[in-house]
C-alpha positions as CSV (number, residue, x, y, z in Angstrom):
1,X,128.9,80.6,118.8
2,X,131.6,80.9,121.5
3,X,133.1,84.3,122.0
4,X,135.9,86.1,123.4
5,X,135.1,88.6,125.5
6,X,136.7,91.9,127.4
7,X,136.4,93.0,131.2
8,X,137.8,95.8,132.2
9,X,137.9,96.2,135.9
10,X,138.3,98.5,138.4
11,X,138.2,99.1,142.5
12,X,137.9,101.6,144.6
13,X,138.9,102.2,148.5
14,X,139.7,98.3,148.6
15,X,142.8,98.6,151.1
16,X,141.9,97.1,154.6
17,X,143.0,100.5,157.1
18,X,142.0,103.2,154.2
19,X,139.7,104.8,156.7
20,X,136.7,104.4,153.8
21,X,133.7,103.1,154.6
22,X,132.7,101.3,151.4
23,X,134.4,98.9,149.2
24,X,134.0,99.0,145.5
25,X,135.3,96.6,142.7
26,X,133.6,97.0,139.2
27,X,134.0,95.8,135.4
28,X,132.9,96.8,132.0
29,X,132.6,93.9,129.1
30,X,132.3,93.8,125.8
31,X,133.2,91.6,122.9
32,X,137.1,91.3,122.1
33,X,136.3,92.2,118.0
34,X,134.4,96.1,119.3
35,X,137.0,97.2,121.9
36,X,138.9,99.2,119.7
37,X,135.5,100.6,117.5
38,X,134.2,101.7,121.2
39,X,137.8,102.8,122.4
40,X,137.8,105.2,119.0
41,X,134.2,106.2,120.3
42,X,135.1,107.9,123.2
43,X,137.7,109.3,121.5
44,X,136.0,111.2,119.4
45,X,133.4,112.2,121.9
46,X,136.3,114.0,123.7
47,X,137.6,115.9,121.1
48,X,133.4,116.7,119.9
49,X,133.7,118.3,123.7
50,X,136.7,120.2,123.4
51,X,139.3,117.8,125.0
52,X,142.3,116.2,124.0
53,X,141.5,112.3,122.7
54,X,144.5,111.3,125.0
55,X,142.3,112.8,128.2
56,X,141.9,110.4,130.8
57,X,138.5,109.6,132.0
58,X,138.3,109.5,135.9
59,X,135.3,109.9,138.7
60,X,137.5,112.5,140.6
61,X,137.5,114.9,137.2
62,X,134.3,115.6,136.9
63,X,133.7,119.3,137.3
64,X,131.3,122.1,135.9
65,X,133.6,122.6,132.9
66,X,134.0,119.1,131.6
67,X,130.0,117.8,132.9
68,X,128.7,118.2,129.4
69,X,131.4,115.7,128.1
70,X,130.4,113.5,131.1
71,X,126.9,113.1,130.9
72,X,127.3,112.7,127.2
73,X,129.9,109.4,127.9
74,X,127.2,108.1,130.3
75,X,124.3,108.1,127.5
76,X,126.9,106.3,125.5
77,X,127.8,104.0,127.5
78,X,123.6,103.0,128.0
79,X,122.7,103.2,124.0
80,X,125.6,100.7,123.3
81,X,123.9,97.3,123.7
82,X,128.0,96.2,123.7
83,X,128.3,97.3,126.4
84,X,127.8,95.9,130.2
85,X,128.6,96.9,133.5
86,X,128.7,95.3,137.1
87,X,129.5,96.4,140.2
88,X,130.0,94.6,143.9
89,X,129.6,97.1,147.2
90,X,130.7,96.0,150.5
91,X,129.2,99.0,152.0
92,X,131.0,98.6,155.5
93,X,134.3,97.3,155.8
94,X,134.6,97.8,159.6
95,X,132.2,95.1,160.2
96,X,134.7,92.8,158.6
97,X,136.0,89.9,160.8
98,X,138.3,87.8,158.1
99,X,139.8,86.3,161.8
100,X,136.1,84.6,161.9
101,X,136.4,83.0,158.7
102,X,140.1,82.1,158.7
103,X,141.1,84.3,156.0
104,X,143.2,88.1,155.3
105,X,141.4,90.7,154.4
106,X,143.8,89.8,150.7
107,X,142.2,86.6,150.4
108,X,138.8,88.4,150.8
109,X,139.8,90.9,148.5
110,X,139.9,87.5,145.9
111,X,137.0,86.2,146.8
112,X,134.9,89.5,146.2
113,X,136.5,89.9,143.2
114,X,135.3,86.5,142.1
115,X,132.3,87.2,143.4
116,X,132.0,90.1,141.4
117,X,133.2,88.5,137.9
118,X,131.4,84.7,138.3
119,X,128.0,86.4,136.8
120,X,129.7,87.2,134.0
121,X,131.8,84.0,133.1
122,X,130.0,81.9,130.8
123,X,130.6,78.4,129.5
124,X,132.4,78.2,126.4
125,X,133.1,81.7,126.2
126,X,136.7,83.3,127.1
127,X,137.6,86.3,128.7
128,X,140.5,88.3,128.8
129,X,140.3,90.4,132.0
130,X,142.5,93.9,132.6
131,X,142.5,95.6,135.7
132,X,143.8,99.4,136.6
133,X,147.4,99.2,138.4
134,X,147.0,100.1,142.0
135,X,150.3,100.0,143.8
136,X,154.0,97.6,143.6
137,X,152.4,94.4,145.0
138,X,149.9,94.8,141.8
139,X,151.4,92.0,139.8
140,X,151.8,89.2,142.2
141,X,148.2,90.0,143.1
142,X,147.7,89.3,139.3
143,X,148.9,86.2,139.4
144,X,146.8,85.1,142.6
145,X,143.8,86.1,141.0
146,X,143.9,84.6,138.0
147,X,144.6,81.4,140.0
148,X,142.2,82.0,142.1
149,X,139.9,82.7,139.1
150,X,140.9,79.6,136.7
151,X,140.4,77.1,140.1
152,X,137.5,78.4,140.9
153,X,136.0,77.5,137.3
154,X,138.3,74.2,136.5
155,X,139.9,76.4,134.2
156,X,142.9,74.4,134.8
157,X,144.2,74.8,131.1
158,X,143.3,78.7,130.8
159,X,140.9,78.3,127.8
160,X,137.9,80.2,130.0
161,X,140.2,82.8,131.6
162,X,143.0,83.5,129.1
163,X,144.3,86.5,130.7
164,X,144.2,88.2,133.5
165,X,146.3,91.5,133.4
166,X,147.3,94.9,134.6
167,X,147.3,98.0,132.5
168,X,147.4,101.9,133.2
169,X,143.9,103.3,133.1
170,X,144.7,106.2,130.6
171,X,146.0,104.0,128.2
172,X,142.1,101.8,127.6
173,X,139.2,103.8,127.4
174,X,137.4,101.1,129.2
175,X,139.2,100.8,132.3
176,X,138.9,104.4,132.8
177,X,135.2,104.7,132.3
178,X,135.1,101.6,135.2
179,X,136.3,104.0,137.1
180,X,133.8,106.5,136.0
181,X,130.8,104.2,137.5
182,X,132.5,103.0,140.5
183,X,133.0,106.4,141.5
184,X,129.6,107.3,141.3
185,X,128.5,104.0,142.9
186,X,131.0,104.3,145.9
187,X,129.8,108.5,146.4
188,X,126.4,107.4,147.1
189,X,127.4,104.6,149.6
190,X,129.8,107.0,151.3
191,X,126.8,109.4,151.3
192,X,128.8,111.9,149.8
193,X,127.1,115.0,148.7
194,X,129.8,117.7,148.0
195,X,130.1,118.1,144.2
196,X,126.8,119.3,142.4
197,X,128.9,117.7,139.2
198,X,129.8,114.5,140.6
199,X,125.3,114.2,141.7
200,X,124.2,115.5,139.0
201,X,126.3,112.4,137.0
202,X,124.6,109.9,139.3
203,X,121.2,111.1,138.7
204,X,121.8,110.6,134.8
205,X,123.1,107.1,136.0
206,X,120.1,106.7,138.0
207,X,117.6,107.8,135.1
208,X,119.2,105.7,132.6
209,X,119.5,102.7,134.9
210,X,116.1,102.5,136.7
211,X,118.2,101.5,139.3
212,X,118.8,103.9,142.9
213,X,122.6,102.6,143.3
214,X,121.8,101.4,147.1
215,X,120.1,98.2,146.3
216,X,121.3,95.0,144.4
217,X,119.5,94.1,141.2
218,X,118.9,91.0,139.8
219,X,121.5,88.6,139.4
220,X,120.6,88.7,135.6
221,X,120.6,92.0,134.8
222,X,122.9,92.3,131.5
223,X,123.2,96.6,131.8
224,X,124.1,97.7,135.0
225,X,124.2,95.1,137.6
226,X,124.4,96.1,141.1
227,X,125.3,93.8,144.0
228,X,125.7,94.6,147.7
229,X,127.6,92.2,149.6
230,X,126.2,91.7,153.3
231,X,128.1,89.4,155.5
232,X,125.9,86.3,156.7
């Protein structure tokens, strides 16, 4: 049975003269029909920790004070089988040479985001896709990317790719705990080390994944896909 499903994406140091290292662009799916069931989750996991429901979920609030809340939204994430995540790491962005393959480091930012969504696009499915609001230019990029996206697929009449839109982190749950993983995935290709928090989050990620966070994984793998990019 075809389904309609939810990604919620989300990027991290993806501006070309940032003076960051790595690149990160990750996304969270689940079916259309559970969003709001898991959004009322989380919800109510806050408030079980002590924090208002309207608290917004974000890699750089992690502290002491709140870790119990944010190890406990990582094992929830991993017990939902509704829940997927994948993430794409270009873990040097000052090797990039977009003059060598006639392109600007935008239309690369397009392509990695394709790259990043193309496991996840399945044949008579549809997706609706929401991504955090970054800066002014955010909804023309919008509009590039979905596209990009649709012409990449023949999508040409939208029925795979029905939406591709931006929203404010703290109003989805979803987009926010994107930002969640990418942060953790992006402090260990930085090699960051100054928050005992923030590394003690990643080593629940770790546990529960099987996976390190430096290497890619399988194209297949449904949980917590992993892929880093290396330039051929």
């Amino acid at each position: 049975m075809n389904r309609l499903y939810d990604i919620y994406c989300d990027e991290s140091c993806h501006l070309e003269h940032d003076r960051q290292k790595a690149m990160v662009l990750g996304g969270i799916w689940c079916p259309d029909e559970l969003r709001k069931k898991i959004a009322r989750d989380i919800r109510a996991l806050k408030v079980k920790y002590n924090l208002n429901p309207r608290y917004e979920v974000k890699w750089n609030k992690i502290s002491k004070s709140k870790l119990d809340f944010y190890i406990a939204l990582v094992k929830y994430f991993f017990a939902n089988n509704n829940l997927h995540f994948r993430v794409l790491v270009i873990p040097d962005k000052s090797i990039l040479h977009h003059e060598d393959f006639g392109q600007t480091h935008d239309e690369f930012y397009y392509k990695s985001y394709f790259s990043l969504l193309k496991a996840l696009l399945q044949p008579g499915d549809s997706y609706n896709i929401y991504l955090d609001i970054k800066d002014t230019q955010g909804e023309s990029k919008v509009r590039k990317l979905h596209d990009y996206l649709c012409n990449s697929r023949y999508d040409f009449d939208r029925e795979m790719i029905r939406r591709v839109q931006q929203v404010r982190s703290h109003e989805l749950e979803l987009v926010a705990l994107t930002d969640l993983f990418i942060g953790a995935v992006s402090y260990v290709h930085r090699n960051l080390n100054g928050s005992e928090s923030k590394l003690s989050i990643i080593e629940i990620i770790r546990q529960l994944s099987g996976y390190s966070l430096l290497k890619s994984t399988l194209y297949r793998e449904d949980k917590f896909n992993i892929f880093v990019w290396h330039q051929s």
